[in-house]
Short mmCIF file of the C-alpha atoms (twelve columns), coordinates in Angstrom:
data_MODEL
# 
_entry.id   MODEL 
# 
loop_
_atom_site.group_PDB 
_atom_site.id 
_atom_site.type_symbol 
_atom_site.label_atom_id 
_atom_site.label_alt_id 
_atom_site.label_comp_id 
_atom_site.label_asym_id 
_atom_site.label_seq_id 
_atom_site.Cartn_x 
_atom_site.Cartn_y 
_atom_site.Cartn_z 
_atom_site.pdbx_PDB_model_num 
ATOM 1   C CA . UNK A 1   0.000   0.000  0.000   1 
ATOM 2   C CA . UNK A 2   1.325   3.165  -0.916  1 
ATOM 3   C CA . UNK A 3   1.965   6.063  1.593   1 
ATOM 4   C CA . UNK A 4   -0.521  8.321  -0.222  1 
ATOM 5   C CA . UNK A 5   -3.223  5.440  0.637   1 
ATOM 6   C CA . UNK A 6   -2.198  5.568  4.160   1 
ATOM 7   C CA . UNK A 7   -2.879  9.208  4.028   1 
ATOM 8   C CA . UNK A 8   -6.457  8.437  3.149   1 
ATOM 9   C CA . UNK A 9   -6.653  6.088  6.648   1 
ATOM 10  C CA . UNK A 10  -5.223  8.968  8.766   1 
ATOM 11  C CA . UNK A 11  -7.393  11.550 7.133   1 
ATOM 12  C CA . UNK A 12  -10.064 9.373  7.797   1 
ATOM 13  C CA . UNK A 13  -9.300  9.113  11.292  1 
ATOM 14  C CA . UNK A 14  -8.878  12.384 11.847  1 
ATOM 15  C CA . UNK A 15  -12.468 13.636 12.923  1 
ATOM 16  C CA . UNK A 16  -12.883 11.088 15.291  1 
ATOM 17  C CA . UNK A 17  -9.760  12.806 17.177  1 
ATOM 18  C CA . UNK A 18  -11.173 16.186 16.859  1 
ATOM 19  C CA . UNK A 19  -14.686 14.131 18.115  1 
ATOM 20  C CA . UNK A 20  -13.080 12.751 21.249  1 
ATOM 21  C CA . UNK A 21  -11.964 15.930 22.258  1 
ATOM 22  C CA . UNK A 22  -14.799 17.690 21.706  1 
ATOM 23  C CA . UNK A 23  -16.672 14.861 24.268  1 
ATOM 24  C CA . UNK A 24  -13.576 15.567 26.614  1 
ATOM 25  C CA . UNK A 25  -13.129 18.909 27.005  1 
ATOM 26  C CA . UNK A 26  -17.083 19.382 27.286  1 
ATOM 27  C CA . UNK A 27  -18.245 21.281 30.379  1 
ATOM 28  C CA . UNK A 28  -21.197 19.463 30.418  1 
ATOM 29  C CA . UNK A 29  -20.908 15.280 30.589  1 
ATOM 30  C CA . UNK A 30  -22.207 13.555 27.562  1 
ATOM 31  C CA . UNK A 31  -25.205 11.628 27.083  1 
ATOM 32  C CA . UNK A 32  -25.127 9.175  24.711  1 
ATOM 33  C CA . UNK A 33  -29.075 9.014  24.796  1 
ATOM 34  C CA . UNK A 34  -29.105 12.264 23.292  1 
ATOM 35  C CA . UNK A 35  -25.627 13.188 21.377  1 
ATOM 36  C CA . UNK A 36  -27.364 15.871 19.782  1 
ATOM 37  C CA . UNK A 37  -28.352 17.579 22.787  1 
ATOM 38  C CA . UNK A 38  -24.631 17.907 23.756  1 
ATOM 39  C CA . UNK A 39  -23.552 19.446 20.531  1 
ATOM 40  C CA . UNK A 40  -25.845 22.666 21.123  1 
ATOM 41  C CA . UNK A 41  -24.260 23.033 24.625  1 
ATOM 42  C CA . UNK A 42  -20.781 23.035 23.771  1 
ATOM 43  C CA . UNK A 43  -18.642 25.808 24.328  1 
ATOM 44  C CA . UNK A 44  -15.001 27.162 24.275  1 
ATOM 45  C CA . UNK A 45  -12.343 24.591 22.708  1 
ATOM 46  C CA . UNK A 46  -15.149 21.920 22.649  1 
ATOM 47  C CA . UNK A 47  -17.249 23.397 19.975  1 
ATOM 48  C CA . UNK A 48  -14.288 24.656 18.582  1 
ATOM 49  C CA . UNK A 49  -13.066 20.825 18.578  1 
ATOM 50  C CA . UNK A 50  -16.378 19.755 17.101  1 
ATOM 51  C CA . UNK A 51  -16.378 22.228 14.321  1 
ATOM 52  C CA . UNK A 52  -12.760 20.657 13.489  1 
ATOM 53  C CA . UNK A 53  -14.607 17.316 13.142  1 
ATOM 54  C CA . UNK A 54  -17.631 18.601 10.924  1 
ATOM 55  C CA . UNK A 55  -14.597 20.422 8.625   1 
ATOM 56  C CA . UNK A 56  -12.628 17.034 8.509   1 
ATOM 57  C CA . UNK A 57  -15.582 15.008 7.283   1 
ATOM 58  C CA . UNK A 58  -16.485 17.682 4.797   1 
ATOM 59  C CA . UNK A 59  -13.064 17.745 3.302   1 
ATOM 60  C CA . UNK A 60  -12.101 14.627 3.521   1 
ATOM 61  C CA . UNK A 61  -14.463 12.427 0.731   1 
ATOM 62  C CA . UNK A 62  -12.740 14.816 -2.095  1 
ATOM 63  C CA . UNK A 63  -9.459  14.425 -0.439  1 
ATOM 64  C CA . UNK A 64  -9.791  10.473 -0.652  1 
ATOM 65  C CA . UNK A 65  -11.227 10.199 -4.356  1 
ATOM 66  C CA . UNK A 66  -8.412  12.413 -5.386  1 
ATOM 67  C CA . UNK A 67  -6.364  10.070 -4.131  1 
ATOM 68  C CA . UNK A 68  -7.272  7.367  -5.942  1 
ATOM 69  C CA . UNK A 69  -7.794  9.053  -9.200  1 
ATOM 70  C CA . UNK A 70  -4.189  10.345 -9.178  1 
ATOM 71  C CA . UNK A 71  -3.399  6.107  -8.714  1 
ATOM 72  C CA . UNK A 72  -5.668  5.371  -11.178 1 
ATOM 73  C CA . UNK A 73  -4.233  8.026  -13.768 1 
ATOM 74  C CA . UNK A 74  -0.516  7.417  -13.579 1 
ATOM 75  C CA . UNK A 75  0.384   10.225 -11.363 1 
ATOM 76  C CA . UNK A 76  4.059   9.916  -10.376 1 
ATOM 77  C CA . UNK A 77  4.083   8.202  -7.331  1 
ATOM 78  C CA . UNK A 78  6.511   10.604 -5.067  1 
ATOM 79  C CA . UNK A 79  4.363   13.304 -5.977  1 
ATOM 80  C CA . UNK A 80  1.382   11.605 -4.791  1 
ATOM 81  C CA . UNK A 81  2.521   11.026 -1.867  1 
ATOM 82  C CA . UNK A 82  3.662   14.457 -0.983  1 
ATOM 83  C CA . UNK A 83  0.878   15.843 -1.463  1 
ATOM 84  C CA . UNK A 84  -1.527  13.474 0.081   1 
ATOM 85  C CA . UNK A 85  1.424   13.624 3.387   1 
ATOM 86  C CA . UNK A 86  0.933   17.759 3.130   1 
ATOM 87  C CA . UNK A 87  -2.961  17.638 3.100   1 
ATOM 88  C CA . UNK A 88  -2.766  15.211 5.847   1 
ATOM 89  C CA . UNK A 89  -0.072  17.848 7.923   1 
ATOM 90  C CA . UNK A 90  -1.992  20.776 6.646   1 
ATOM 91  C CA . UNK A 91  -5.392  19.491 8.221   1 
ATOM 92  C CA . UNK A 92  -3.674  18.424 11.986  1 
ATOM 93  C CA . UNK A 93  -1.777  22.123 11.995  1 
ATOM 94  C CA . UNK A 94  -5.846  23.512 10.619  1 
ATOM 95  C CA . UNK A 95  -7.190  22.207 13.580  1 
ATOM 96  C CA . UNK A 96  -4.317  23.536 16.216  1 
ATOM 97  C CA . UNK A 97  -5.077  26.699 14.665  1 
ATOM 98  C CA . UNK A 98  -9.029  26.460 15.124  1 
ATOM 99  C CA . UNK A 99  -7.991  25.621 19.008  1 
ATOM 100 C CA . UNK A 100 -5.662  28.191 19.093  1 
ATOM 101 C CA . UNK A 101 -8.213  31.308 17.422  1 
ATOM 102 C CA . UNK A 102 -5.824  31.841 14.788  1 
ATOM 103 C CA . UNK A 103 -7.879  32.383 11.940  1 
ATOM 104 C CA . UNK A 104 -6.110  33.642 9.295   1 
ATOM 105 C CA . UNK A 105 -3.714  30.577 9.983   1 
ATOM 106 C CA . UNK A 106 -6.338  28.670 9.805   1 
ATOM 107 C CA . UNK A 107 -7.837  29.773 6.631   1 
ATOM 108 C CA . UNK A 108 -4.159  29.136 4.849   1 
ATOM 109 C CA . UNK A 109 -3.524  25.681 6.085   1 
ATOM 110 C CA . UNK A 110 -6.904  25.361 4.753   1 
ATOM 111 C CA . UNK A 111 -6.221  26.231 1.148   1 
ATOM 112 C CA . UNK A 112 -2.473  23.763 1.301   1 
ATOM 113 C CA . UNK A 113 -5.192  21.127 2.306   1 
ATOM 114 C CA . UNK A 114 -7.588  22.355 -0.545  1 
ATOM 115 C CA . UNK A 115 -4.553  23.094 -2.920  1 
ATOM 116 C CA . UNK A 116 -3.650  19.590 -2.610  1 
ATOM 117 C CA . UNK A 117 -7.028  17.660 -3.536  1 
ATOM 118 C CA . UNK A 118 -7.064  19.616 -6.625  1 
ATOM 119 C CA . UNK A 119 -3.516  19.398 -7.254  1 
ATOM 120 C CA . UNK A 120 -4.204  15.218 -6.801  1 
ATOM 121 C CA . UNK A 121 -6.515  15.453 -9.223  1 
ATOM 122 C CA . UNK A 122 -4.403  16.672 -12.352 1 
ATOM 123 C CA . UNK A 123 -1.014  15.141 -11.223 1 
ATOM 124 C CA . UNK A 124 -1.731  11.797 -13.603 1 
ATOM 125 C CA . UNK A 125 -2.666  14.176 -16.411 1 
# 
């Protein structure tokens, strides 16, 4: 398996980080009854943390196709993998930004992330 796939598995398992410490550093305890209910009282880092995880799944189906498609089109394979390894560095340091209120930080390391998928997707051409 190539590095760039193993990108896909950590990308993958990055909102259920950002999910755990959302639950964590929640000033209220969870009830797993009624997860929704906890969303809509989280504050601080938490619902900063949980907006990390809603970002993470919305980027990351694009992330993973492009992926694939620069496999499936020839794409050199060391380029592949450096980008997929820089979207996957690009989201951790996007969410220490989020936690840290840095948002202009946090709105570049979102483009590298974004620059990347699209950049995956033309690399076989």
């Amino acid at each position: 398996m190539t590095f760039a796939y193993n990108c896909i598995f950590l990308a993958m398992m990055l909102p259920l980080f950002w999910a755990g410490m959302a639950k964590r550093d929640s000033e209220t305890p969870f009830d797993n009854n009624a997860p929704r209910d906890h969303i809509a009282q989280l504050k601080g880092k938490a619902k900063s943390a949980y907006c990390i995880e809603q970002n993470s799944y919305e980027s990351f189906p694009p992330f993973a196709i492009a992926v694939v498609v620069a496999h499936l089109t020839g794409g050199v394979q060391l380029t592949v993998d450096i980008l997929a390894g820089i979207y996957v560095v690009s989201r951790v340091i996007y969410g220490l930004c989020y936690l840290q209120s840095k948002g202009t930080m946090r709105s570049i390391t979102f483009m590298v992330g974004l620059a990347c998928t699209v950049a995956l997707f033309f690399v076989g051409s």
